[in-house]
C-alpha positions in Angstrom: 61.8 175.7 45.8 64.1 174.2 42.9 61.5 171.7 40.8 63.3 168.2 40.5 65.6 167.5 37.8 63.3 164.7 36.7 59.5 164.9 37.6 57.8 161.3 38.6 54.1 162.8 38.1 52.7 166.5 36.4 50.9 166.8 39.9 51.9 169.9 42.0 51.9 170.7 46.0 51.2 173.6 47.0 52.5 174.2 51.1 50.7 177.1 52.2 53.3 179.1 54.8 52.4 181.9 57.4 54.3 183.5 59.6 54.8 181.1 62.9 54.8 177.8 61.7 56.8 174.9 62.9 59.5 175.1 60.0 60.6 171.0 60.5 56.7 169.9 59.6 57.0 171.6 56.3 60.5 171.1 55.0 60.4 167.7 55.9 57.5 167.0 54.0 58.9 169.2 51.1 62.1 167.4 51.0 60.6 164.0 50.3 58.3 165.3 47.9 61.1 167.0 46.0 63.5 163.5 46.5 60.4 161.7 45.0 60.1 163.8 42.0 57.5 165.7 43.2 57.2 169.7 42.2 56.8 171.8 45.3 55.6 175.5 45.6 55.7 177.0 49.3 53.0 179.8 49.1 53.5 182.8 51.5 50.0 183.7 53.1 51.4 186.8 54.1 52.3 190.0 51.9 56.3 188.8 52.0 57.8 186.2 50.3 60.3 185.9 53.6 58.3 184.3 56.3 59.7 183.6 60.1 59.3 180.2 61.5 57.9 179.5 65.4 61.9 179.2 65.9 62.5 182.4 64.4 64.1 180.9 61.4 63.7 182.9 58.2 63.5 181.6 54.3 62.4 182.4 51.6 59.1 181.2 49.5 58.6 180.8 45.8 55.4 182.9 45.3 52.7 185.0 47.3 49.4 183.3 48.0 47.5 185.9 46.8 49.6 185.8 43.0 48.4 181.3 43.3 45.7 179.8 41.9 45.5 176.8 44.6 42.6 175.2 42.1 45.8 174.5 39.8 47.7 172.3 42.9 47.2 168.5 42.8 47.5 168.3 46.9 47.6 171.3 49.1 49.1 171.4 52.5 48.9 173.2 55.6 51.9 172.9 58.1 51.4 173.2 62.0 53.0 175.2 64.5 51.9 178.1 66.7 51.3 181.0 65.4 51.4 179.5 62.0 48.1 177.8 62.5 45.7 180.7 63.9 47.5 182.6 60.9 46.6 180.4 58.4 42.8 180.3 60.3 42.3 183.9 59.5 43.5 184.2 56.1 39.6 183.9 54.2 42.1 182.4 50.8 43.5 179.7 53.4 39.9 178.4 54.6 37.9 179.2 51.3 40.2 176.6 49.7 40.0 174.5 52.6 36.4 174.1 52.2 36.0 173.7 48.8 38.6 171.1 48.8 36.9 168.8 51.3 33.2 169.5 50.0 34.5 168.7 46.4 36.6 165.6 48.2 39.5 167.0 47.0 43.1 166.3 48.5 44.2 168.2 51.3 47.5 167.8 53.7 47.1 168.7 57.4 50.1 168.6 60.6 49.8 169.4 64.4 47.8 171.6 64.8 46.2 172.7 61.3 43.8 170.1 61.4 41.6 171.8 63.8 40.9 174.0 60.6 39.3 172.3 58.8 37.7 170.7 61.9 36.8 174.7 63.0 35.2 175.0 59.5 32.7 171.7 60.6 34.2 169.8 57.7 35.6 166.8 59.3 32.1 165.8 61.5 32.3 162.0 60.8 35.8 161.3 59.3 38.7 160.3 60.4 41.6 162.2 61.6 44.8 163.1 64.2 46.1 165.7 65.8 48.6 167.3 68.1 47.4 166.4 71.3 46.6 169.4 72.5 44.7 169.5 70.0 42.4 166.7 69.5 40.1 168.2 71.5 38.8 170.5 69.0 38.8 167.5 66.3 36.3 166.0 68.9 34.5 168.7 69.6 33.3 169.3 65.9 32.3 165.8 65.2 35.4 164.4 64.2 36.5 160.7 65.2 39.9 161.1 66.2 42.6 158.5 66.1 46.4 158.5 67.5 47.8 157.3 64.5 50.6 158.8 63.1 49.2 159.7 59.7 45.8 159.2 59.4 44.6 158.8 55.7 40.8 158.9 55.5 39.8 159.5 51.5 41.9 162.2 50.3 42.0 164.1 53.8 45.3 163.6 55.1 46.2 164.6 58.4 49.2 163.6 61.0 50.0 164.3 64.6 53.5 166.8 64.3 56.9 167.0 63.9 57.8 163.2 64.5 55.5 162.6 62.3 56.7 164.5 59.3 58.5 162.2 57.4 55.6 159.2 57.8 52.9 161.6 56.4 55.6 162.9 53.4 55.4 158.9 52.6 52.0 159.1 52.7 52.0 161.8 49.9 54.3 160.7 47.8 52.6 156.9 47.7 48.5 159.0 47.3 50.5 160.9 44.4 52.0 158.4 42.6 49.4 155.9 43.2 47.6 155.4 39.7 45.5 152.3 39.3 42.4 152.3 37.1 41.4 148.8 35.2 44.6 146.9 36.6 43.3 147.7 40.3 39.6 147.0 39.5 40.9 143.2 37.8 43.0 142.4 41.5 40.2 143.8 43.6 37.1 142.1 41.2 38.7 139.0 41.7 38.3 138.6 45.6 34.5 139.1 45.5 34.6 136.7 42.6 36.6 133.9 44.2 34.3 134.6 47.5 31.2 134.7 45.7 31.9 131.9 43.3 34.6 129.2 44.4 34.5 129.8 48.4 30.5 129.7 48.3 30.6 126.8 46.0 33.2 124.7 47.8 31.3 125.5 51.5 27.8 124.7 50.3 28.8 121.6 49.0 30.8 120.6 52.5 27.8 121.9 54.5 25.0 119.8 52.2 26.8 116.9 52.5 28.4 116.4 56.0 26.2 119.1 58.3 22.6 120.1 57.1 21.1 118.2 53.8 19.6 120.4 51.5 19.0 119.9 47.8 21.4 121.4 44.8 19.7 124.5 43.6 17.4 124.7 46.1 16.5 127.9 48.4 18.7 126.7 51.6 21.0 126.2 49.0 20.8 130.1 48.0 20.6 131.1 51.2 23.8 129.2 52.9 26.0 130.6 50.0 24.5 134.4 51.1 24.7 134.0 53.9 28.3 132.7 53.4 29.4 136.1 50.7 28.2 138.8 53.4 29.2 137.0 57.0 32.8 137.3 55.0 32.2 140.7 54.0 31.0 141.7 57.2 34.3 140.3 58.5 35.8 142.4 56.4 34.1 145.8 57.6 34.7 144.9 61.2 38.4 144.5 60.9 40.8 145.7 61.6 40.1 148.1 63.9 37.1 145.9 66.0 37.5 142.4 64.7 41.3 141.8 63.5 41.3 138.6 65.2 38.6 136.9 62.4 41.4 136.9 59.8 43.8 135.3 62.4 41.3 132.9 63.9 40.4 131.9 60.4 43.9 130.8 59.5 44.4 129.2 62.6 41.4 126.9 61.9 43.0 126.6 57.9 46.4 125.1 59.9 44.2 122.9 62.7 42.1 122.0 59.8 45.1 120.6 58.0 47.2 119.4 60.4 44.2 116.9 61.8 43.4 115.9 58.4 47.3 115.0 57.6 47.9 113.0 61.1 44.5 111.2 60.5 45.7 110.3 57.3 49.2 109.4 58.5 47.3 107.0 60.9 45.1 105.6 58.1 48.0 104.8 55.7 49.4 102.7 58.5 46.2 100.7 59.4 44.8 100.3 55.5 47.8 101.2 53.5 48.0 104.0 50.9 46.8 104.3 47.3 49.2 103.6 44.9 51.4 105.9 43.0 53.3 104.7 39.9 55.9 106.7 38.6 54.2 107.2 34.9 51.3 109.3 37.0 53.6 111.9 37.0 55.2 112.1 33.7 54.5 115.4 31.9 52.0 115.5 28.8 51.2 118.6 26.5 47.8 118.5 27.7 48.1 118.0 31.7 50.8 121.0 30.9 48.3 123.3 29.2 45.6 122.5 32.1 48.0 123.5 34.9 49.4 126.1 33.7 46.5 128.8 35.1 45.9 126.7 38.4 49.6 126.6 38.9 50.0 130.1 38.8 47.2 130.5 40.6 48.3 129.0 43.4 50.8 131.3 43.8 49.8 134.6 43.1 49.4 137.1 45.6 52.9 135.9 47.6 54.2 139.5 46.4 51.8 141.0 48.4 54.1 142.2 51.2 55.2 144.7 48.9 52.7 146.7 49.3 53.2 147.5 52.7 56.8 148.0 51.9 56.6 152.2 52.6 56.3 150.9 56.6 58.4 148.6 56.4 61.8 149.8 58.6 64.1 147.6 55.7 61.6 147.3 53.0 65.6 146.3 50.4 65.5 143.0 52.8 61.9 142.6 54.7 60.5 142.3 50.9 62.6 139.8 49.7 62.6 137.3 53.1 58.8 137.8 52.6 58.3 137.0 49.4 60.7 134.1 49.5 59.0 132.6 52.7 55.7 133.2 51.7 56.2 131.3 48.3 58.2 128.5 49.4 54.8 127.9 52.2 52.3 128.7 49.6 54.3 125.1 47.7 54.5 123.5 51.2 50.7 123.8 51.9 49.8 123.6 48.4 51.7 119.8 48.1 50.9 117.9 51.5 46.9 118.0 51.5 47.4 116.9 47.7 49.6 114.4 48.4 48.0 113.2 50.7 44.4 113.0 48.9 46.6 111.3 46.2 47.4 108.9 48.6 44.3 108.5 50.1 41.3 108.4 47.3 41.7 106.8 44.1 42.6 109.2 41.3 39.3 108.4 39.2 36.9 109.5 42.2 38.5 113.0 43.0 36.9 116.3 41.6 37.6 119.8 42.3 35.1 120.4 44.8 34.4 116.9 46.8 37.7 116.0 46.7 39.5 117.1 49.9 36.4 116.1 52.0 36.0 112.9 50.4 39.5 112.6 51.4 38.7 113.7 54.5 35.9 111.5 55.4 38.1 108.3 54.4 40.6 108.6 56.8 38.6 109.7 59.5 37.0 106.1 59.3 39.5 105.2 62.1 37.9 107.6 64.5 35.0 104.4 64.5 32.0 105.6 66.0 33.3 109.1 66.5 34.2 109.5 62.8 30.5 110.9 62.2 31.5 114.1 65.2 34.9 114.3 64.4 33.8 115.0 60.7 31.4 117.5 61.7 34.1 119.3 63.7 36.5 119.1 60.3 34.0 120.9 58.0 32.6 123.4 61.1 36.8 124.0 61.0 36.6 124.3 57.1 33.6 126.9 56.8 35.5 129.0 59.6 38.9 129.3 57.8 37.1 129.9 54.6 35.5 133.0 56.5 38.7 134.2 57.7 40.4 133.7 54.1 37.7 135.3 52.4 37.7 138.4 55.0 41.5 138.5 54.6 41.6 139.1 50.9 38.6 141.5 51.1 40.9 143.2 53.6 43.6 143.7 51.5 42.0 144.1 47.9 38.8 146.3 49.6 41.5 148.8 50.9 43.6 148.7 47.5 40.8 149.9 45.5 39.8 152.6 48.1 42.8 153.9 47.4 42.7 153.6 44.0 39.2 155.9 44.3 40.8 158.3 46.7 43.3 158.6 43.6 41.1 159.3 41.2 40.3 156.5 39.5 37.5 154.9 40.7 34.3 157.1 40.9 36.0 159.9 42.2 36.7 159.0 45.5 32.8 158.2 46.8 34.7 154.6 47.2 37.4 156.3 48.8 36.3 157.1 52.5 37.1 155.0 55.1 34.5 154.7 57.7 36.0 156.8 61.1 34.9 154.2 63.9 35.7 151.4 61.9 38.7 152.5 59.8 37.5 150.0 56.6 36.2 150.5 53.6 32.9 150.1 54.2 32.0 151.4 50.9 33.7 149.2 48.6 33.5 146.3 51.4 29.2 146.6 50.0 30.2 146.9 46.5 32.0 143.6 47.1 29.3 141.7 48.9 26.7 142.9 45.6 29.5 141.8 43.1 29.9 138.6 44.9 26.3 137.6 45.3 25.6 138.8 41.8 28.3 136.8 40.5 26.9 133.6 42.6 23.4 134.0 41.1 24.8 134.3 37.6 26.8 131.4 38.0 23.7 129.2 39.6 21.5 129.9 36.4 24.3 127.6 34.7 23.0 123.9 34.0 25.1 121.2 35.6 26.5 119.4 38.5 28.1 121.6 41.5 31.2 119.9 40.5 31.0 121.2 37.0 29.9 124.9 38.6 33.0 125.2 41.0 35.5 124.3 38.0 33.6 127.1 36.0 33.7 129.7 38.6 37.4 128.2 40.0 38.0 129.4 36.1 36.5 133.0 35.9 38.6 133.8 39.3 41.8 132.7 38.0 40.6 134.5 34.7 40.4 137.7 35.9 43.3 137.4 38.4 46.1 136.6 35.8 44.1 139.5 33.4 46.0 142.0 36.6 49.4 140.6 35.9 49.5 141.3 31.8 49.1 145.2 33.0 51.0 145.1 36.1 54.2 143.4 35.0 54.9 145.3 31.7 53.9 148.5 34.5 56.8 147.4 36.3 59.2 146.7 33.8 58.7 150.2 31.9 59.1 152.3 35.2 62.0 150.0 35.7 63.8 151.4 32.5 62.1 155.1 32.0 62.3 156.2 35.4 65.5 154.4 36.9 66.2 157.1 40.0 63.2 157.5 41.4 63.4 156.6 45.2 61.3 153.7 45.7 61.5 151.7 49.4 62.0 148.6 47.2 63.3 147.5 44.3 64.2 144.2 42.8 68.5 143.7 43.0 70.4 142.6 40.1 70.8 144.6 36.8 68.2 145.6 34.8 68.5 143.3 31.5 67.6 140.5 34.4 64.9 142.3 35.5 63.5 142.6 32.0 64.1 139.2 31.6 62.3 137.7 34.1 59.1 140.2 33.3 58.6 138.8 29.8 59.1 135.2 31.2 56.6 135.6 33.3 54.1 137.9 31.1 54.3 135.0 28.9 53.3 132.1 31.7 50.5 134.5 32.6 49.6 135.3 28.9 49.7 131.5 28.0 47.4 131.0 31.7 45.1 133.5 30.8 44.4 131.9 27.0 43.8 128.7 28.4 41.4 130.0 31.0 39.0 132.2 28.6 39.1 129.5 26.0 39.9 126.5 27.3 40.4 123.7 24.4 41.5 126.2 22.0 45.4 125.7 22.8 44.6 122.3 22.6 43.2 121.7 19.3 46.2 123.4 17.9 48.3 121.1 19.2 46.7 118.0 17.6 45.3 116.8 21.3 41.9 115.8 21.3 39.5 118.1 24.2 35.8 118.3 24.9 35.2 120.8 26.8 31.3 119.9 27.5 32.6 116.3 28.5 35.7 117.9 30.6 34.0 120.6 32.6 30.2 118.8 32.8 28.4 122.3 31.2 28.5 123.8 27.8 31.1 125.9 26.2 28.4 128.4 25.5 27.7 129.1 28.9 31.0 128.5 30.4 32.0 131.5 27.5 29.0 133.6 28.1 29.8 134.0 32.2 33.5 134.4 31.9 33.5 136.6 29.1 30.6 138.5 30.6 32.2 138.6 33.4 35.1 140.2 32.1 33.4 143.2 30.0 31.7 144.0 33.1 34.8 144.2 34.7 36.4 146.5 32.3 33.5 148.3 31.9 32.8 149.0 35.5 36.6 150.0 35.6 36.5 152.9 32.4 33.5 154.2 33.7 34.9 154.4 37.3 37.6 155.9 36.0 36.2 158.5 34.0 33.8 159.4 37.0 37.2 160.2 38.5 38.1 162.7 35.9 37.5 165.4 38.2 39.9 164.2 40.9 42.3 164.0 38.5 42.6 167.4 37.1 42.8 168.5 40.1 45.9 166.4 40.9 47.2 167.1 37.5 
């Protein structure tokens, strides 16, 4: 077919057609490719170039299979249909391919019936896949673990159920084609096992030693609850979605319950003891609280343009998108200022600390519960714990699967991080790599000297740290393929002209740029300014230290990202 006027990626697909086939499974998916900027050969397996559908419609392909080298194709793809399929299973070019391709985990394309190919060949025993139903049977037969999704995705073995399926699995292409991700995907994915293993473990240890089970600071209970914390969350996160989707939404019912008994306690408290006092000066901007908030500011609201992401399933991604992102910032603020009001209002500003602070909160206003304050505390932080859990499984979710993806694409390792587990549909790969990078990062973060005050602000700072580090590549990303490549067809894409667009990505590479600064070398910004910082004094450990983990934790980080991506070289050309 004609290649597009203007190509999105130098990645070919070859669509491997025999006489028979079902001719809607393959044009459909050949027409999306070629609207995406895709180049598209359909290869006649036969000795014609015209080929005869299942529905006797004839047309015309661009080359003979015998005159292609398929190791030159990016993706290759077998449509369905009957005789199509048993003529495609007896061509020895046709399954030779097929087999290298799935022993090299390379990406292949299957519809209807063509998965039982590869499943024939005994290459899918243990992955995941669909069929048509008629013939799932021999998926089963030969080991696979079948699934009635529409497009099943499990690595780079794509496979989907038939005709009305067409169109989701040419999605699916065109997102595994144009999917590139390398060190920005390893920075958003990094910093999920980091905020688990660093902030999350911090925070709970500290609520558990101090209202549940006593142990000492440092001590081996102390090791232990923060492991055990890191992999019951990452074992969370291997269960769902498929066996336990319900932890994530448990978890964030216990977040709401968690707050909304804390805020009506507090409401009750106010009107017993009165409230703390709040003059108007407290809030009156300085250079220095500026510079400080910046990074936890931001913080707080990254991640609401995660819907996004999903936008290829969305049915009106042009509208879902922009509700979501809209909603989901305006309750990200909402949630962000009651429980801080309220602990404003609550505990005297001199005795509130990053860690203790909410719980400290907490504990004063449950002092009207009277003799039951001591339970009813127990239940708050038993309630805190759980919705931790659930938050922390819910971002490994959702990073976890982004960097799978990314290693299904080639750059991460090749795709050995790419495979989905068949009974599970997770991760489980990268779901491990995430519980080692989070205990790792724990244990590193422990052999600091200081208070667990001082330890949750340094590790609070490494997460944001190597979450804004994303944005400064994704942002400028967006911006460029907004200008360069204006007509690709994308499910969403930001309204208004394009000067806006590249307006508002420099604003806000420079509040992430400014963020990031200030978080790797905190004081620095400062000094310039003429106000007076200690760091030591400020954060409770050295600058040394606090420099040695966050800039360690970085060059790891970037290192395990170049050498992932290297190690997916192979991939690559193949795509290429």
């Amino acid at each position: 077919m004609p290649t597009p006027d203007q190509l999105t990626t130098s990645a070919r697909v070859a669509v491997l057609i025999a006489e028979g086939l079902e001719e809607v499974e393959a044009l459909a998916v050949v027409d999306l490719l070629y609207r995406a900027g895709i180049a598209v050969d359909m290869l006649a397996v036969g000795d014609d170039l015209e080929v005869t559908s299942s529905h006797r419609v004839t047309f015309r392909c661009d080359a003979l299979l015998a005159d292609a080298h398929l190791a030159d194709y990016a993706l290759v793809f077998l449509p369905g249909g009957i005789p199509g399929t048993p003529n495609l299973r007896s061509t020895r070019a046709v399954t030779d391919e097929v087999t290298r391709r799935l022993e090299a985990d390379l990406p292949l394309a299957a519809i209807c019936a063509a998965p039982s190919i590869p499943a024939e060949l005994g290459l899918l025993r243990g992955r995941r896949a669909t069929a048509n139903p008629a013939f799932t049977g021999v998926l089963e037969d030969n080991g696979a673990e079948v699934s009635e999704s529409g497009v099943v995705v499990d690595g780079n073995l794509l496979t989907s159920r038939g005709m009305g399926t067409a169109v989701d699995l040419g999605l699916e292409i065109i997102r595994f084609l144009l999917d590139d991700a390398a060190v920005a995907s390893a920075l958003t994915w990094i910093t999920q096992p980091v905020w688990v293993g660093g902030s999350m473990a911090f925070l709970n240890a500290e609520a558990a030693r101090t209202h549940l089970v006593h142990f000492e600071e440092g001590s081996g209970p102390d090791y232990a609850f923060k492991i055990c914390f890191i992999w019951i969350s990452v074992l969370a996160a291997i269960l769902s979605l498929s066996r336990a989707k319900w932890i994530p939404t448990v978890g964030a019912f216990f977040k709401l319950g968690f707050i909304g008994l804390f805020v009506a306690t507090a409401v009750v408290h106010a009107l017993e003891n009165g409230v703390q006092p709040l003059p108007r000066s407290g809030f009156a901007p300085t250079r220095e609280g500026f510079i400080t908030l910046i990074p936890l500011l931001l913080f707080a609201f990254l991640g609401f343009e995660s819907s996004s992401s999903a936008s290829g399933e969305m049915k009106d991604a042009q509208r879902d998108v922009s509700v979501s992102v809209l909603r989901s910032s305006a309750m990200a603020g909402v949630f962000y200022t009651i429980p801080v009001l309220t602990i404003l209002l609550v505990i005297p500003p001199g005795r509130i600390d990053g860690i203790s602070g909410l719980l400290a909160a907490v504990s004063t206003v449950f002092s009207v519960y009277g003799p039951a304050a001591p339970v009813m505390m127990t239940i708050a932080v038993v309630m805190f714990t759980l919705a931790n859990i659930g938050q922390g499984a819910a971002w490994m979710i959702m990073s976890d699967r982004m960097q799978a993806m990314a290693a299904a694409d080639g750059s991460f390792f090749g795709g050995f991080f790419g495979r989905f587990q068949p009974r599970l549909g997770t991760p489980v790969r990268v779901n491990l790599l995430s519980g080692v990078v989070s205990t790792s990062f724990m244990i590193a973060a422990m052999s600091l000297t200081g208070s667990s005050a001082a330890l949750f602000n340094v590790v609070l700072g490494v997460s944001i740290t190597t979450y804004l580090f994303s944005y400064l590549i994704v942002i400028p990303a967006a911006m460029k393929l907004r200008v360069s490549e204006p007509d690709v067809v994308r499910p969403f894409r930001v309204p208004g002209p394009d000067w806006v667009f590249c307006a508002l990505c420099l604003v806000t590479t420079a509040f992430v740029a400014l963020g990031s600064w200030v978080s790797i070398f905190p004081g620095t910004l400062e000094t310039l300014l003429g106000v007076g910082y200690d760091f030591s004094q400020a954060s409770g450990v050295s600058y040394v230290s606090f420099e040695a983990l966050t800039l360690g934790t970085l060059a790891f980080i970037v290192l395990l990202a170049l050498v992932g991506y290297i190690r997916g070289r192979r991939v690559r050309e193949y795509r290429d």
